[in-house]
C-alpha positions in Angstrom: -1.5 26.2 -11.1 0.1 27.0 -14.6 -1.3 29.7 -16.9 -4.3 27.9 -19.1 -3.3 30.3 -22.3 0.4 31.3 -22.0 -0.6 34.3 -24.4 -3.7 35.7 -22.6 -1.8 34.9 -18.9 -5.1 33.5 -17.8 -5.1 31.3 -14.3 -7.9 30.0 -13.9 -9.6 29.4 -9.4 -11.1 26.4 -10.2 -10.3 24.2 -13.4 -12.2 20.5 -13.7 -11.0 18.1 -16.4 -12.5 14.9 -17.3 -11.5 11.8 -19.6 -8.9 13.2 -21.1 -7.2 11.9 -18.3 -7.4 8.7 -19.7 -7.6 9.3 -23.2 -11.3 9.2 -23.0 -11.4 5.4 -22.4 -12.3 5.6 -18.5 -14.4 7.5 -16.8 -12.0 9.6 -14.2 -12.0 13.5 -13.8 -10.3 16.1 -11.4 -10.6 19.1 -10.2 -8.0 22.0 -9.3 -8.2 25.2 -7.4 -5.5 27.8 -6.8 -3.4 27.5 -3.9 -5.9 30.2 -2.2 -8.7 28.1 -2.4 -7.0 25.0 -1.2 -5.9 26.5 2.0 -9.4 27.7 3.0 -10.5 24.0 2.8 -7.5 22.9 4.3 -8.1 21.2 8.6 -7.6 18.6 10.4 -11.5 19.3 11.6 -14.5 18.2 8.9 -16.5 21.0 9.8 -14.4 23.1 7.5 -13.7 20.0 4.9 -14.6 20.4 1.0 -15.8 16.7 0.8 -15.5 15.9 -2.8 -16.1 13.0 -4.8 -17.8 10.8 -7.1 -18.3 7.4 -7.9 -14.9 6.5 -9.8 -12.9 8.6 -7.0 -9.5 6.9 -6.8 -10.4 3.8 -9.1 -6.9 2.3 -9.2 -7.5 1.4 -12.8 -8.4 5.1 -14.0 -5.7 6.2 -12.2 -2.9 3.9 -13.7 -4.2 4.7 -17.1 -4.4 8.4 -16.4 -0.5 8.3 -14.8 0.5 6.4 -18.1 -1.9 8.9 -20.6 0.0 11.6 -19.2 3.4 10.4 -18.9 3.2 9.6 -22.9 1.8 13.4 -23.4 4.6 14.9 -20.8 7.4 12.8 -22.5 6.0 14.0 -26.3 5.7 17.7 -24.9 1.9 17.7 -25.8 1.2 18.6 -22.3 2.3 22.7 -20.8 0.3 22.6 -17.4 2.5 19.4 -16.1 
């Protein structure tokens, strides 16, 4: 995960973000751990599973609105974390 505030060198564990992903017009959100987190969570087995979710998991229409959102913020360079 990128630095949240290049000046202060801050990286954040656990960062959530929520409809800005879509320019606030859709209800999506997501979270983000570091890579140590992840791998704690990480089997095969769901004993050990983070389950994680919410109503509007994996909407296909948040989600193509959120890829395009983005892409028009990475391709302006109003986006530093992607």
């Amino acid at each position: 995960m990128a630095a949240i505030h290049a000046n202060e060198n801050v990286v954040p564990d656990i960062l959530a973000a929520g409809k800005i992903l879509t320019g606030e017009y859709l209800p999506l959100a997501i979270t983000m751990v570091s890579e140590a987190i992840y791998q704690v969570f990480y089997d095969d087995y769901d004993e050990i599973t983070l389950f994680r979710g919410h109503s509007y998991t994996g909407n296909q229409l948040c989600c193509a609105v959120a890829f395009n959102w983005l892409e028009i913020k990475r391709s302006n360079n109003l986006l530093t974390l992607i």
